[in-house]
Each structure stands twice: as C-alpha cells, then as structure tokens.
C-alpha positions in Angstrom: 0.0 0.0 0.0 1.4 3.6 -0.7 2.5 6.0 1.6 -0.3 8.5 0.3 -3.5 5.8 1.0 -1.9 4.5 4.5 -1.5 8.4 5.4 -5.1 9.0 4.2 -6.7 6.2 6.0 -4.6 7.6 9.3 -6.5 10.9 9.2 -9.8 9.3 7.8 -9.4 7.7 11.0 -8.8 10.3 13.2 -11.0 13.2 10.7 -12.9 14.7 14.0 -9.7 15.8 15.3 -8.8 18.0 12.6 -10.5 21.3 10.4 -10.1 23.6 8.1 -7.6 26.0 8.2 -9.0 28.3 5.7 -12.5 28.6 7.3 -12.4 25.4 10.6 -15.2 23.8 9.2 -15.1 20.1 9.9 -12.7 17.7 7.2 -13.5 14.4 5.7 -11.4 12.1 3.8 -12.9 11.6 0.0 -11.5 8.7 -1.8 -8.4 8.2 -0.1 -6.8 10.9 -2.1 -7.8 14.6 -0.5 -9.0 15.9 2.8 -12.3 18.3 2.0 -13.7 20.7 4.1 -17.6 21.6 4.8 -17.4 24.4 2.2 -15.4 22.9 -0.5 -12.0 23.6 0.2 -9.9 20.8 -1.0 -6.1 19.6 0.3 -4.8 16.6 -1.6 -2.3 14.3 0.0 1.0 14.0 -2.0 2.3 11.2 -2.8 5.4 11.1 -0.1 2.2 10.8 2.5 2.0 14.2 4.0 -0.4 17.3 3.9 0.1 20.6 3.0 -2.3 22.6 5.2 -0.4 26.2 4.7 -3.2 29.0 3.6 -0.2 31.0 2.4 3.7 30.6 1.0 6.4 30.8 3.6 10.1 31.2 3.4 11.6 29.2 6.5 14.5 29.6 7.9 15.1 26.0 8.1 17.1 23.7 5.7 17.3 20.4 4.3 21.3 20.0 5.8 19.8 21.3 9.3 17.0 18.7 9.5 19.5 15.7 7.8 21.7 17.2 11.1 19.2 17.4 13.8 17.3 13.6 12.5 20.8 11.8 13.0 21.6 13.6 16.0 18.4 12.3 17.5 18.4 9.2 16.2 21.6 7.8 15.5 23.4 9.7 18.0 20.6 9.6 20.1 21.6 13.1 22.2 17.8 13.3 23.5 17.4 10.3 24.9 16.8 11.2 28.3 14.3 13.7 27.4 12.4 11.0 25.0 12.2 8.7 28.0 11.2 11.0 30.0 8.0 12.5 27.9 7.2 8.6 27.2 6.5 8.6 30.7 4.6 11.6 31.2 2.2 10.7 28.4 1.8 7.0 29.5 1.0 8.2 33.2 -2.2 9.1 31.4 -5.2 7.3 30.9 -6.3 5.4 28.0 -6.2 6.4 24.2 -4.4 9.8 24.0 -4.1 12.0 21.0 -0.6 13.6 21.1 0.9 16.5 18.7 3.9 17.2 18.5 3.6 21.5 17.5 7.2 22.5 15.7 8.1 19.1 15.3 10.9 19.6 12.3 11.7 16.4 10.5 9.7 14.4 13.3 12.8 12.8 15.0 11.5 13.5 18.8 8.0 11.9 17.7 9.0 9.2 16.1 11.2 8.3 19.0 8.2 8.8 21.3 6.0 6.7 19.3 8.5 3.7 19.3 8.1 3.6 23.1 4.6 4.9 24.4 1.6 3.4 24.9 -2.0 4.0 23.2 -1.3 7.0 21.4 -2.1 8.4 17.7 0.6 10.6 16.9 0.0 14.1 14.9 3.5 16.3 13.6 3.2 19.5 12.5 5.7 22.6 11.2 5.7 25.1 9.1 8.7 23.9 6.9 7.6 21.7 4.2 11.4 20.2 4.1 11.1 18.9 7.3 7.7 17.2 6.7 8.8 16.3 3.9 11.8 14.3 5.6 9.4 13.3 7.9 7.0 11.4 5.9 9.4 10.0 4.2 11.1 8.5 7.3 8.4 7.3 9.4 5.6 5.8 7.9 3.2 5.2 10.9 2.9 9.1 11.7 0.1 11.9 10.7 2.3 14.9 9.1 1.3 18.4 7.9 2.6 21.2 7.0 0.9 23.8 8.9 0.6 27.5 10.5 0.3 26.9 14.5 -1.3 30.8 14.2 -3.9 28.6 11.7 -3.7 25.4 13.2 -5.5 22.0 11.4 -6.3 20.6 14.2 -9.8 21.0 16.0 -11.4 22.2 19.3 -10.1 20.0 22.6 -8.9 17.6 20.1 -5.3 16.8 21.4 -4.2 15.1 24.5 -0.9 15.9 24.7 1.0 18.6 23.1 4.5 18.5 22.8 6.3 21.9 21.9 10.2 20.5 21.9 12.8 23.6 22.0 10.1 25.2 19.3 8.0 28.4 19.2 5.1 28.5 21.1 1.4 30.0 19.6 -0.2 29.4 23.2 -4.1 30.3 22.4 -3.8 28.2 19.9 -2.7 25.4 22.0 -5.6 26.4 24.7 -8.1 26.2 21.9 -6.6 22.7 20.8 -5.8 21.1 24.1 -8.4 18.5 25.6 -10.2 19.4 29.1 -7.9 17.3 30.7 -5.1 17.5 28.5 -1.8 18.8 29.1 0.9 20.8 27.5 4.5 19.8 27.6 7.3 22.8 26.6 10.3 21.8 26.3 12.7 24.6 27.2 16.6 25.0 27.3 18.0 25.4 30.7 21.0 27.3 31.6 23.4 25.3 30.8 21.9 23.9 27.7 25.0 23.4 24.9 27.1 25.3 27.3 29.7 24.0 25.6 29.3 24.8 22.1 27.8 28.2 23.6 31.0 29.0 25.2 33.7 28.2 22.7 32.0 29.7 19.8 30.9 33.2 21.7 32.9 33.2 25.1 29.7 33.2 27.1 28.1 31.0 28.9 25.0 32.6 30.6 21.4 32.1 29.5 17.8 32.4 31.4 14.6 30.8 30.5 13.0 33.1 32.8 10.9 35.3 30.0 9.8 31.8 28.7 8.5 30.2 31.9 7.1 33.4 32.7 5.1 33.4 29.5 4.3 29.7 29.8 2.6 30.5 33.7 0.4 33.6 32.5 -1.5 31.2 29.7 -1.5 27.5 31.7 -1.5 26.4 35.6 2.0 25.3 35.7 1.1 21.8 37.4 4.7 20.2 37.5 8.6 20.9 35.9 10.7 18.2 35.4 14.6 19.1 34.6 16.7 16.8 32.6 20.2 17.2 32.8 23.2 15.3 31.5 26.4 15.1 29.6 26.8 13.1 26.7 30.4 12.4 24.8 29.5 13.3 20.3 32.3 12.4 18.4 33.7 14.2 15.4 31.0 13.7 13.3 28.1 13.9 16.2 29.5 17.4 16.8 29.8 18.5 12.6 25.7 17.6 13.0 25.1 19.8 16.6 26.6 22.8 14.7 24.5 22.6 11.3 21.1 21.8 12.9 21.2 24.2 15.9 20.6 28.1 15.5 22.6 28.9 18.5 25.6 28.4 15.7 23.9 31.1 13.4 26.1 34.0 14.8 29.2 32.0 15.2 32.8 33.0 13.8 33.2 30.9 10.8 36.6 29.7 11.7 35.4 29.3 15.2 32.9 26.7 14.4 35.6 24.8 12.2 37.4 24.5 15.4 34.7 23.4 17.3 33.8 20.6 14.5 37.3 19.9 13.8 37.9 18.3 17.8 37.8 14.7 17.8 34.9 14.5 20.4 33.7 16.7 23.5 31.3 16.4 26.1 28.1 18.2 25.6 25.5 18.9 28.4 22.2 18.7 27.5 20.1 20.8 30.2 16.3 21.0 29.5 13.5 22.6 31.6 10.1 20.4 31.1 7.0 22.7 31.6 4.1 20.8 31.9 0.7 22.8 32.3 -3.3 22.3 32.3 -5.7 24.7 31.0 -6.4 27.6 33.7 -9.8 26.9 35.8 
C-alpha cells in the first residue's frame, strides 16, 4: 500500500480531530486521495504521504542539511534520549487512548522516537517547513504529518491530548483552543546550561535564562509540575559537525570558530532542559 493511502486512512481515522484551516469547518477524507472541508475547500495528500495545510507561501528559515543534522543527531546519535524517556512517561501516566501532537516538530525525530516507546497513542506532527515534513514522511511511515501554520492550526477544538512543543516556538491560544479538558501541555525549554559547551567556545559566554519563557508559559497554563533533565553526553567528530548545522545557536558563530569546534575529535556536551508541563487555567 502507498504512503499517500496509508496516510489517508490515518487521518480518515482520526477526521474529527482535525478542520479547516481556511474557514475550521469540519474535514472528511474523499476517496483516499484529498482531505475536503464543509465548504469545498480541497487539500490533496501527496504522494510522499504528507499534507500541505499552509493557507499562504512561507520562506523558512530552516534547511534540508539542518533537518538531515538534527534527524541523526536524535536518532543515531541519540543526544535526546533522556528527554524521549522521559515524555514517554509523562504521556503514558495518562489514561487510556491519547491523542498527542507534536507543534514544531521539524523532520519528526522527537516523535517518532516517542512513538517507538509509548503506549496508546495516535501521533500528529506539524511545522511550518515543508522540508522537514517532507523528511518526515518519508522517514516514518506510521505518523500523521502536515505542514501547517500553529497561528492557523488543522487541528480542532479540545482535540489533542498531549501537546509537545520541543525547543520550538510556542502560539499558546492556539494550543488552549486545541488542548483537551484534561489535557496537558508539555514545553520543552533550554536550561541554563543547555549546549554550554558549544555556547562557550564559539561566543565566550556561557550565561542564558529561560525566565521570560516560563514566565510566558505560567500567564497562559497552571504550571502543574517541571521536570529538569540534565546530562552530559560524549559526540564524536561527526556527532558534533551535526550539533553545529542543525542548531541556531551556531547562526552567529565566527566561521573559523565553528571549524574548530567541528574539527575536535569528540567533546562532552551537556544537555540541560526545563520540562514545563501545564493544564488549562480553571
């Protein structure tokens, strides 16, 4: 069966969770081939299995060498473990069938990582940057993916679960209007000594606050738990060419500073992430 069919029968299956971004009337599947809104408006599934929900054009920032980077720096090198395990138990200490998307997900690395190892769960990606869905869907097969606006979101009133926002801008009355009753938003969020090494070699500086961020994150959601994952892991030569291309904290960098930083034969790097996790306000 083709990617396009299997990723049609995934949303025919889930269709109430989702709506038109042009005017959120309900969807519905028709003949396996296009998702069709209440008033005509018509998104065909392409052939690689993904969606293309975008009302407009966008230029992203974002580029195929930076999602090839970040994908085997999360799988092969597998840098977020910690964290993955970690959200795998924070969805699974929920009950029953949940509904989980994953808002900013890139080429779908975190989720598909997620997926391998929770329980009960439909999984929903969604960015902006067609490249990285497009990587996505070509990847991993047993995923929903769309390209999509989080200020126009596809997805439908209290229809998610859990949302995941991984190191990713945030649209946060959006994610209200998405979010089930009882659901819960995760936001992932660098801590202070998050890359600290690649930070310090390639600008001399070390310090960084989250503070703005968690502030933000308490004014929209009650703030019911944060979890903080810390750790060191060794990349080798390779592992730390792929830190440097996929992360924007490099953006700014010297250019013969970040040769030197990829050019070392391997270096710890600490991974230090603040997990917000937060309910609707009462």
């Amino acid at each position: 069966m083709s990617k396009k069919i299997n990723s049609a029968k995934r949303i025919q299956k889930l269709a109430h969770a989702f709506i038109c971004p042009l005017c959120g009337s309900p969807v519905k599947v028709v003949e396996l081939k296009s998702l069709v809104c209440d008033q005509s408006h018509n998104f065909d599934f392409t052939k690689q299995g993904y969606l293309n929900l975008l009302t407009h054009a966008v230029k992203s920032h974002y580029s195929k060498e930076l999602f090839q980077a970040r994908q085997q720096i999360i799988m092969d090198a597998e840098l977020y473990k910690p964290l993955h395990d970690e959200l795998v138990t924070i969805i699974d200490q929920m009950p029953g069938h949940k509904v989980v998307a994953d808002l900013g997900c890139g080429e779908g690395s975190h989720l598909q990582k997620i997926v391998e190892n929770a329980d009960e769960i439909d999984a929903i990606g969604i960015d902006i940057a067609k490249e990285g869905i497009l990587m996505a869907a070509k990847n991993y097969d047993e995923l929903i993916w769309l390209v999509g606006d989080l200020a126009k979101s596809p997805i439908g009133n209290g229809a998610v679960d859990v949302i995941l926002n991984i190191l990713s801008p945030s649209n946060y009355e959006e994610f209200k209007r998405m979010l089930a009753p009882e659901g819960v938003v995760v936001k992932v969020v660098p801590g202070e000594r998050y890359l600290y090494e690649l930070r310090a070699f390639l600008y001399e500086e070390s310090e960084y606050s989250n503070e703005q961020t968690v502030s933000l994150f308490n004014r929209h959601f009650d703030l019911v738990q944060t979890k903080r994952v810390s750790y060191a892991k060794n990349l080798n030569q390779l592992d730390l060419a792929n830190l440097v291309t996929m992360t924007p904290l490099a953006w700014k960098g010297k250019e013969e500073k970040i040769k030197q930083f990829m050019n070392q034969t391997s270096a710890n790097i600490t991974v230090d992430l603040e997990l917000l996790i937060g309910r609707k306000k009462r």
